[in-house]
C-alpha positions in Angstrom: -80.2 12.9 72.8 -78.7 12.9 76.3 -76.1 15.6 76.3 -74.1 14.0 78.7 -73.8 10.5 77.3 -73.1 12.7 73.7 -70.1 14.2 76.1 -69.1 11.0 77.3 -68.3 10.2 73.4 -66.5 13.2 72.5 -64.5 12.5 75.5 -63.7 8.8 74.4 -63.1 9.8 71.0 -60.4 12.6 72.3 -58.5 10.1 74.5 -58.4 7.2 71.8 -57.2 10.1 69.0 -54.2 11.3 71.3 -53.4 7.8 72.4 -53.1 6.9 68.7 -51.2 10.5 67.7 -48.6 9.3 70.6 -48.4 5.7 69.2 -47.6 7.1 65.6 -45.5 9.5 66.6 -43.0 6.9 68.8 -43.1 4.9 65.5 
């Protein structure tokens, strides 16, 4: 596996987790 599309990922699934956590949260 290439370690920095693997990092790429993570990094996509962090942003999309907060965005949602703020979009929850101003509900």
């Amino acid at each position: 596996m290439n370690n920095t599309l693997l990092r790429k990922g993570a990094t996509i699934l962090t942003i999309i987790s907060v965005c949602t956590c703020m979009h929850l949260c101003d509900l």
